[in-house]
C-alpha positions in Angstrom: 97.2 114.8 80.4 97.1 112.6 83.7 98.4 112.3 87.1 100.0 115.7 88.5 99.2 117.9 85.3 95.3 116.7 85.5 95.4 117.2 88.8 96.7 120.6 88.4 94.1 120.9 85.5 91.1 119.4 88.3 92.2 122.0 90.7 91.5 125.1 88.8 88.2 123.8 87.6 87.1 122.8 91.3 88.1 126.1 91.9 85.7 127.5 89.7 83.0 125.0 90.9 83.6 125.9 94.5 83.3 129.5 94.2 80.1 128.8 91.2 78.7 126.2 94.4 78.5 124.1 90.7 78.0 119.7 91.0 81.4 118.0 90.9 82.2 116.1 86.9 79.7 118.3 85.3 81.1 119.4 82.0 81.7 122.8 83.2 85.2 123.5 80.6 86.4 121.8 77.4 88.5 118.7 77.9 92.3 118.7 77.5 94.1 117.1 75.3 94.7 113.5 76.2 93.2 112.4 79.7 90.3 114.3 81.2 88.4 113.7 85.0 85.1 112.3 84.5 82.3 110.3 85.6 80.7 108.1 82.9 77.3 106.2 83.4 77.7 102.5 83.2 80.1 101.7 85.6 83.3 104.1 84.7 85.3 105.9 86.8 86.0 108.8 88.9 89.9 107.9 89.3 90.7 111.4 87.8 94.3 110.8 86.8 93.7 107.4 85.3 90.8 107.6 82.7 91.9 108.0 79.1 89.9 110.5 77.2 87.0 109.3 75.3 85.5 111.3 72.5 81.6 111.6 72.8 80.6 113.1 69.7 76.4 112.1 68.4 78.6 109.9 65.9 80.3 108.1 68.1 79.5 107.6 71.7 81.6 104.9 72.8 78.5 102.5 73.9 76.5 105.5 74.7 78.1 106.6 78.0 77.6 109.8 78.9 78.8 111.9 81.4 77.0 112.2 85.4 77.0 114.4 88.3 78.7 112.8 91.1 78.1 115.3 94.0 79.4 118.5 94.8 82.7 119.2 96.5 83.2 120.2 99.7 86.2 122.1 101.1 88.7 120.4 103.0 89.6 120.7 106.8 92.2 122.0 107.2 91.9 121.4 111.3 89.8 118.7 112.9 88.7 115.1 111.6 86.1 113.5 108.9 83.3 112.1 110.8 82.0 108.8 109.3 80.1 108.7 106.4 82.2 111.4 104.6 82.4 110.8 101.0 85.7 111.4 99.0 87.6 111.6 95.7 91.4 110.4 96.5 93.8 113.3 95.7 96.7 111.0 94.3 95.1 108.0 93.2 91.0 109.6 92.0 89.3 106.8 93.1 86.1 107.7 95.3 85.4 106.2 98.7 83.8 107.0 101.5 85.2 107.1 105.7 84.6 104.0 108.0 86.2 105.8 111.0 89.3 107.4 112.0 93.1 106.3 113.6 95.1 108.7 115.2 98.8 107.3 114.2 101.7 108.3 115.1 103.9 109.9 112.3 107.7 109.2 111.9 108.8 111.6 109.1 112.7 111.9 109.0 112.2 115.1 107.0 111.4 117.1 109.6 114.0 118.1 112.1 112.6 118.4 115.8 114.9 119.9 118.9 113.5 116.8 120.7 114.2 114.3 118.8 113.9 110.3 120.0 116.2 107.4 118.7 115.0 105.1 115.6 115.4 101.5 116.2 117.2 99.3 114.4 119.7 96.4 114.1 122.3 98.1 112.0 122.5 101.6 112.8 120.4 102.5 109.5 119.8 106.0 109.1 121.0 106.7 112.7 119.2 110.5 112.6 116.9 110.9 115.1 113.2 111.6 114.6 110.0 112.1 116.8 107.0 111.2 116.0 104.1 113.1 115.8 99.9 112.6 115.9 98.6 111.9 112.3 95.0 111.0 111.1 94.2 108.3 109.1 90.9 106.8 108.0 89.3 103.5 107.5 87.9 103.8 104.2 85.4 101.3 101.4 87.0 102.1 97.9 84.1 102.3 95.4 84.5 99.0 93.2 83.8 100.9 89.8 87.1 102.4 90.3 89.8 99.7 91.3 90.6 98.5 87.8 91.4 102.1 86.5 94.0 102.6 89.6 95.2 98.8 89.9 98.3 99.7 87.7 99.0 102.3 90.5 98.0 101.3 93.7 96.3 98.1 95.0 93.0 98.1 96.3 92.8 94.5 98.0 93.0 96.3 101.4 95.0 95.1 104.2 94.5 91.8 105.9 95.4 89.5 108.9 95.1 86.2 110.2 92.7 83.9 111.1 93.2 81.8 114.6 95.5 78.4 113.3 93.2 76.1 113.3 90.9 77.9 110.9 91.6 76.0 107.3 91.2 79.8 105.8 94.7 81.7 106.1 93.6 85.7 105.0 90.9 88.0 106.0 90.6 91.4 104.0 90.0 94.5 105.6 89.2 98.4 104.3 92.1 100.2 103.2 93.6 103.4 104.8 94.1 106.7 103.7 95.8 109.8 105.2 93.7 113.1 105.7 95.9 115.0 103.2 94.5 112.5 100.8 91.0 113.5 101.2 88.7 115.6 98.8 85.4 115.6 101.0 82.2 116.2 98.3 78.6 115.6 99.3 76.1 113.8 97.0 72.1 113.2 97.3 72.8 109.7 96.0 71.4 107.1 99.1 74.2 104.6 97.9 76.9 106.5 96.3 79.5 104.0 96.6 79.5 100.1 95.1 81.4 98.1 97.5 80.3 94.7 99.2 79.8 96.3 102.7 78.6 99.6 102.4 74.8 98.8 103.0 76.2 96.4 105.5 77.8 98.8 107.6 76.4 102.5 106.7 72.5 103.7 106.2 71.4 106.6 104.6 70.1 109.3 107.2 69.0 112.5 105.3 68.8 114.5 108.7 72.5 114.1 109.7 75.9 115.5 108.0 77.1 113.6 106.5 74.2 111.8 105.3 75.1 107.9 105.6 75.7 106.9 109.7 77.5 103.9 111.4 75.1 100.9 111.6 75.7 98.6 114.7 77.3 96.2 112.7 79.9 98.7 112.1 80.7 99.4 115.5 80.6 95.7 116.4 83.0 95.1 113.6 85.3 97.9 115.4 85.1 96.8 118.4 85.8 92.8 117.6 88.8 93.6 115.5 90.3 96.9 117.1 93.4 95.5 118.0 94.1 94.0 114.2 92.2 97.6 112.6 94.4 100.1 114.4 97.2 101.6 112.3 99.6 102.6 114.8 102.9 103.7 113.3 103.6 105.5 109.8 107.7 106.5 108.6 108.2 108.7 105.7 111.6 109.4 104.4 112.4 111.9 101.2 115.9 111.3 99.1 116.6 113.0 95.7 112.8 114.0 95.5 111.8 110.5 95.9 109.2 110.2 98.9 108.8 106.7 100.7 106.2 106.0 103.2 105.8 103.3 105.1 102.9 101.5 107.1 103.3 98.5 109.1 100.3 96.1 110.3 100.6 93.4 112.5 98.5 90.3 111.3 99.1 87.7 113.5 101.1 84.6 114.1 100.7 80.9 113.3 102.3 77.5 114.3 104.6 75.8 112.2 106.8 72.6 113.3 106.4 73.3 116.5 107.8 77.0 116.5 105.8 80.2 115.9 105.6 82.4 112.9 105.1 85.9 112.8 103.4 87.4 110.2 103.5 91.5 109.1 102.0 93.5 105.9 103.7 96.8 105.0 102.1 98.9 102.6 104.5 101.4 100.6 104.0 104.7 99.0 106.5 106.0 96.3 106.1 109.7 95.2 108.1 111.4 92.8 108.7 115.1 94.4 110.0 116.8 91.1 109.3 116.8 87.4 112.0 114.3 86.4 111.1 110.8 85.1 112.4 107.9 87.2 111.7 104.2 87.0 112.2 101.7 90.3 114.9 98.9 89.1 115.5 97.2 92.0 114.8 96.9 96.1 117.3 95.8 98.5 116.2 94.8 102.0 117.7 94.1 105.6 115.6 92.0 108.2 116.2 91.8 111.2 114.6 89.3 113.8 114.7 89.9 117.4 115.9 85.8 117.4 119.5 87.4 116.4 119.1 86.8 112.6 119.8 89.2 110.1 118.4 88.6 106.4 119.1 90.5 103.0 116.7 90.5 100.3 117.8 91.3 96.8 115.3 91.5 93.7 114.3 93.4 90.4 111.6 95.7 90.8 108.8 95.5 93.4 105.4 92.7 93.2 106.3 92.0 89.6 106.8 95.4 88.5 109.4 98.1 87.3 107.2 101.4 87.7 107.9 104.2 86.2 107.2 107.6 88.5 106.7 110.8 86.1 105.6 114.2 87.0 101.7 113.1 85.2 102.1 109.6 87.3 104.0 110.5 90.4 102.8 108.1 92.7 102.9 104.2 93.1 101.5 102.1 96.0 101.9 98.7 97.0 101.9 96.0 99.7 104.0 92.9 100.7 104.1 90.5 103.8 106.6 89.2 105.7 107.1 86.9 108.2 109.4 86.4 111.6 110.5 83.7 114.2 110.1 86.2 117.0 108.1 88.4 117.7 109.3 91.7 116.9 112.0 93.1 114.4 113.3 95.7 112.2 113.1 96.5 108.1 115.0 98.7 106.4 116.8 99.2 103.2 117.1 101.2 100.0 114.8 101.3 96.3 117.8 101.7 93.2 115.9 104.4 90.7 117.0 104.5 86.6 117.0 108.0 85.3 116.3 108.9 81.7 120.5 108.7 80.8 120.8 105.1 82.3 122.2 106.8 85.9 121.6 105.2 89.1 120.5 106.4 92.7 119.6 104.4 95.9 116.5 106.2 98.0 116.1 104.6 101.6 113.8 103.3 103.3 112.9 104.6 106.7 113.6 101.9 109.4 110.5 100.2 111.0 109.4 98.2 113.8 107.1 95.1 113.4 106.0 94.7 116.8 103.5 91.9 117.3 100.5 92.7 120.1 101.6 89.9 122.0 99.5 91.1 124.7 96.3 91.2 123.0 94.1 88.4 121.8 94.1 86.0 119.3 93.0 87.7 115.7 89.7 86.7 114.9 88.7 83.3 112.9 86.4 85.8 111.0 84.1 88.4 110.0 80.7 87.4 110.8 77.3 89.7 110.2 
């Protein structure tokens, strides 16, 4: 069991560990069959759709791991924001991480129908419904590191980057990654460092008197401050076709000079989530770019970064990102993902039309991070 069935499986155990006030991954039921949530001592995982099940009889004890409270979950708001500090287990992906600080983006989902409704951009009349956008939060989050090789397969954890100024011989900064407040499974834990990642004692220090217990050092809210313009998540599109969900989030990274011309440079991440039960596997991606220089380029190709993945209803999700790069400043992406069903049929799914806009009126992108 993995992906939506575990999950489904997680949820009525939470339940009972809610409604018990009971620590989050103790061994409160028997394991299912073939993939269980859990915690193991050593440096495994709490990616809860992800782990294979390991059997940990006194025989055989799989280099004596055992299983560890983690903390003890919270309920989720259903109104209002997660303050910094907020730990989390990530509802489609299991990994735990804990909030940096919020975005308020602005949400383009074509699903919805609104009676005032404003115009999508784009070069070719793409999807020419209208849509409105509406205020979203998302969160600036540290993925623990003990858990990015058991979600790599579905979702990368390298976090979002941007440029450097051009004369800086290094091209790439990362950054934290983002996740939406739907995503979020708040849990508390008396642990003073209850996530491994690189910057958490760089940026958060443990302070039993507030809630929650780990507070913004300065560095943090110098890092903010320096790099707001590159942080901020701004728009997010979300389109649905035959059950197949695409979201879309653009980040502007920053431009550089090349022969004596400028270049334009974008990330996008993707989401793909499979709505219904059916098995479907991603063939192929076709794109349309437009440039606000007057050019208009198609990009053809099997698959997406190297792979074909296959979205079932116990893996429904996959998440990736790509780059791409402009002779103007601004411009349009759209297109269409070609799904295989189980009998060899075909279907397109779009892609909701985005804008890359480029900042032009803020400053140069950093030449780094510096503590």
């Amino acid at each position: 069991m993995s992906g939506g069935a575990a999950r489904r499986y997680l949820a009525a155990a939470l339940g009972r560990c809610r409604a018990r006030g009971l620590p989050l991954w103790e061994p409160l039921w028997q394991p299912p069959p073939a993939r269980v949530p859990r915690a193991l001592s050593g440096g495994s995982v709490a990616a809860l759709s992800l782990l294979p099940r390991r059997h940990l009889s006194s025989r055989n004890r799989l280099e004596g791991k055992v299983l560890e409270t983690v903390g003890v979950f919270e309920a989720p708001k259903q109104h209002g924001k997660y303050e910094t500090g907020q730990l989390f287990l990530h509802s489609v992906f299991g990994y735990r991480g804990i909030v940096l600080f919020p975005w308020q983006a602005r949400l383009y989902d074509r699903d919805v129908a609104s009676p005032v409704t404003e115009k999508s951009e784009n070069a070719a009349g793409h999807g020419s419904k209208e849509v409105k956008g509406k205020t979203h939060t998302y969160y600036q989050v540290l993925i623990d590191a003990r858990d990015c090789p058991h979600i790599s397969q579905r979702s990368q954890t390298e976090a979002v980057t941007f440029l450097a100024n051009h004369d800086d011989s290094r091209a790439l900064y990362a950054i934290p990654d983002y996740v939406s407040h739907e995503d979020i499974l708040p849990y508390s834990s008396t642990d003073q460092v209850p996530i491994q990642h690189e910057l958490f004692e760089r940026f958060l220090m443990y302070d039993q008197t507030k809630v929650p217990p780990f507070v913004a050092r300065d560095t943090l809210c110098a890092w903010q401050e320096k790099n707001h313009p590159w942080l901020e998540l701004s728009d997010v599109h979300r389109e649905t076709t035959e059950n197949i969900r695409v979201t879309v989030i653009p980040f502007y990274m920053g431009m550089r000079e090349a022969q004596n011309s400028h270049v334009y440079w974008w990330r996008y991440c993707i989401r793909l989530e499979n709505l219904d039960s059916e098995v479907v596997q991603l063939r192929e991606r076709h794109w349309r770019i437009f440039s606000l220089s007057g050019t208009l380029e198609t990009v053809r190709g099997r698959g997406v970064v190297g792979r074909e993945p296959v979205l079932s209803k116990e893996q429904p999700a996959f998440q990736y990102s790509s780059h791409v790069s402009l002779q103007a400043s601004s411009g349009h992406m759209w297109g269409t993902f070609r799904f295989e069903r189980p009998d060899g049929s075909h279907f397109d799914v779009r892609i909701p039309p985005f804008s890359l806009e480029s900042n032009k009126d803020e400053k140069t992108p950093p030449s780094g991070l510096h503590w």
